[in-house]
C-alpha positions in Angstrom: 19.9 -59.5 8.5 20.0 -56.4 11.1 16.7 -55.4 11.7 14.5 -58.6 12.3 11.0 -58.9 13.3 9.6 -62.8 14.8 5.5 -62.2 14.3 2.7 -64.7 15.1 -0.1 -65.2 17.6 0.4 -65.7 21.4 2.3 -69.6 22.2 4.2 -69.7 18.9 7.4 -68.9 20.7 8.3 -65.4 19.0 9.9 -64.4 22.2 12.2 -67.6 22.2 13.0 -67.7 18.7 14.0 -64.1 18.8 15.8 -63.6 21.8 18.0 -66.6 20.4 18.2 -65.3 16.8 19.6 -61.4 18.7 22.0 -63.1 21.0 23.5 -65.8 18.1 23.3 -62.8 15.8 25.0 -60.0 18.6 22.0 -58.1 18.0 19.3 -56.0 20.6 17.0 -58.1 21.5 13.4 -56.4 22.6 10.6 -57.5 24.0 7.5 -55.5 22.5 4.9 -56.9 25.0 7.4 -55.0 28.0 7.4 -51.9 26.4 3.8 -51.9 25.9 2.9 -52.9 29.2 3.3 -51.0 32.1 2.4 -51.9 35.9 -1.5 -53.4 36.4 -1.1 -54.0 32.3 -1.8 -50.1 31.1 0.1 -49.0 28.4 3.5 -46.9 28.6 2.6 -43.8 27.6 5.8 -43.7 26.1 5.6 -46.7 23.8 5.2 -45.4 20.5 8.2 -43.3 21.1 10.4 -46.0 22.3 9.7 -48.1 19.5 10.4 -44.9 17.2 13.4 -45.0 18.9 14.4 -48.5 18.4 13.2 -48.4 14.7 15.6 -46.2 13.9 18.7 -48.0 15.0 20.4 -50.2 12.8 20.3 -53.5 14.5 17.6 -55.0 16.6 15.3 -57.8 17.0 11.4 -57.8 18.0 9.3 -60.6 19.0 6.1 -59.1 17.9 4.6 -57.9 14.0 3.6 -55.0 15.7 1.1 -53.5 18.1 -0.6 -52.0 15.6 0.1 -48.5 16.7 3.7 -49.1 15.6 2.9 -52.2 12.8 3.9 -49.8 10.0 6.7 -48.2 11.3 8.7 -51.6 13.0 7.4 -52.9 8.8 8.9 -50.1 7.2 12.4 -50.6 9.0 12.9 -54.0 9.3 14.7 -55.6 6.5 13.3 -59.9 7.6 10.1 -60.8 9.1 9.7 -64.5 10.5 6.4 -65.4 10.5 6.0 -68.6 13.1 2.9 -70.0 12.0 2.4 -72.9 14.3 -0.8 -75.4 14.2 -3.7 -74.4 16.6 -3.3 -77.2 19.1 0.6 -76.4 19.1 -0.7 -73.1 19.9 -3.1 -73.9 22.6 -0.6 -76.1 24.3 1.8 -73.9 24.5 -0.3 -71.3 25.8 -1.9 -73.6 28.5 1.1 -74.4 29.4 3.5 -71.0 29.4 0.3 -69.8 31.1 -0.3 -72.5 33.7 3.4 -71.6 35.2 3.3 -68.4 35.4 -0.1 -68.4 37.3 1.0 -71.2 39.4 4.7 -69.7 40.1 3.7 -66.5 40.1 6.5 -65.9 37.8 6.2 -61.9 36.8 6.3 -61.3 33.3 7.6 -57.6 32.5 7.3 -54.2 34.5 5.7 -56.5 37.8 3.0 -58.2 36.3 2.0 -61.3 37.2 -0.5 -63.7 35.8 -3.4 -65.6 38.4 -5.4 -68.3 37.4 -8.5 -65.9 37.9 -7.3 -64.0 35.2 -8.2 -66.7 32.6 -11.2 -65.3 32.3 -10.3 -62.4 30.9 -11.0 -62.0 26.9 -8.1 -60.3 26.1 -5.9 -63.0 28.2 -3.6 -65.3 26.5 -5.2 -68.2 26.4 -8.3 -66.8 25.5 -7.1 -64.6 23.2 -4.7 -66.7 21.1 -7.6 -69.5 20.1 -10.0 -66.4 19.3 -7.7 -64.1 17.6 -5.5 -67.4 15.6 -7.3 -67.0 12.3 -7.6 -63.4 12.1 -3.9 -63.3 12.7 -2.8 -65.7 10.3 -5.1 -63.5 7.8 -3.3 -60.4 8.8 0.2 -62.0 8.2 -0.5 -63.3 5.3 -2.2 -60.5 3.6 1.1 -58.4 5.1 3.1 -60.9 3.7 1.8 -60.5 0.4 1.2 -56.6 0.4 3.9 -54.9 -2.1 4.6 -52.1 0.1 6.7 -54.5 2.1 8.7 -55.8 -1.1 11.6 -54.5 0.5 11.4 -57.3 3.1 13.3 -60.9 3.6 10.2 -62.6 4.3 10.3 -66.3 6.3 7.2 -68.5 7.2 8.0 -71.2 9.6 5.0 -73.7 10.2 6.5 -75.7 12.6 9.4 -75.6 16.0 11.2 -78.1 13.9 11.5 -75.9 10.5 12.0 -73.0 13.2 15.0 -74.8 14.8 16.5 -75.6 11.1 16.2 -72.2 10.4 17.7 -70.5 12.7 20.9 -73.5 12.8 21.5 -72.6 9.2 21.2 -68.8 9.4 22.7 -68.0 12.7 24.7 -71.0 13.8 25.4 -71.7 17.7 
C-alpha cells in the first residue's frame, strides 16, 4: 500500500484518517482541498498539474476520490481506495461541528481561507453541501467501486469511525 486514496463526502473524516494512515505508513500526505483552493476559494490554476505531478510519484496519500478534473488520473495510480462511508447524521454532526469551529475560531483552513458563519448560506458550503450531495456521492463511489476499469485496485469500505479505527490499527499499526 503506496499510493492510497481516503474518498467520501464532506465530515466523514478523510482528511484525519489519511493524514494518520501517511504518517503511520512514512508516506506524503496531501490535502486535495489545498491544492484546489487558492485565496477567496478560486481554483489554483495549477491544480491539475500538481496533482499530475503527485500521481506520478510512488508513494502518497489523498484525502479526496478526486475533484473530478483529476478522478481518473489519482484512480488510475493509486493501488487502495478507502471509502469512509459514514451514516448521514454522523455526517451532519461532524460537519456542524468541524464547521461551527472554524467559523467561530476563525481557524483558516488552507491558502488563508477562513470560514464565517455567514457563509452557511452558501450551496456549495460544507454543511450545505454534504446533506445535499450525501446520496449522489455514495452512488458515485459505489458505482466506482464496482467499475472494472479500477480492478487493479485494493478497494476498502468503512461504514463506521469504529471499523475505520480497526482498520487502520491492523494495517498500519501505531
Amino acid at each position: 500500500m503506496k499510493r492510497v486514496l481516503v474518498g467520501g463526502i464532506s465530515g466523514t473524516g478523510k482528511t484525519t484518517l489519511a493524514r494518520e494512515l501517511a504518517e503511520r505508513l512514512g508516506l506524503p500526505f496531501h490535502e486535495m482541498d489545498a491544492l484546489y483552493h487558492g485565496p477567496n476559494w478560486t481554483k489554483i490554476p495549477s491544480f491539475e498539474d500538481d496533482v499530475a505531478a503527485i500521481a506520478a510519484q510512488d508513494a502518497w496519500v489523498f484525502d479526496s476520490m478526486g475533484y473530478s478534473e483529476v478522478r481518473e488520473l489519482v484512480w488510475s495510480r493509486a493501488d487502495t481506495v478507502v471509502w469512509l462511508d459514514l451514516s448521514r447524521p454522523v455526517v451532519l454532526r461532524r460537519v456542524l461541528a468541524r464547521s461551527f469551529d472554524r467559523a467561530w475560531n476563525r481557524r483558516e483552513t488552507f491558502n488563508g481561507n477562513t470560514e464565517g458563519f455567514r457563509d452557511w448560506l452558501d450551496p456549495e458550503h460544507p454543511v450545505q453541501w454534504s446533506m445535499r450531495a450525501y446520496s449522489e456521492r455514495r452512488r458515485q463511489l459505489a458505482a466506482m467501486f464496482a467499475d472494472p476499469q479500477h480492478a487493479h485496485l485494493r478497494k476498502v469500505h468503512l461504514r463506521t469511525a469504529a471499523q475505520a479505527q480497526r482498520w487502520l490499527d491492523v494495517v498500519a499499526p501505531a
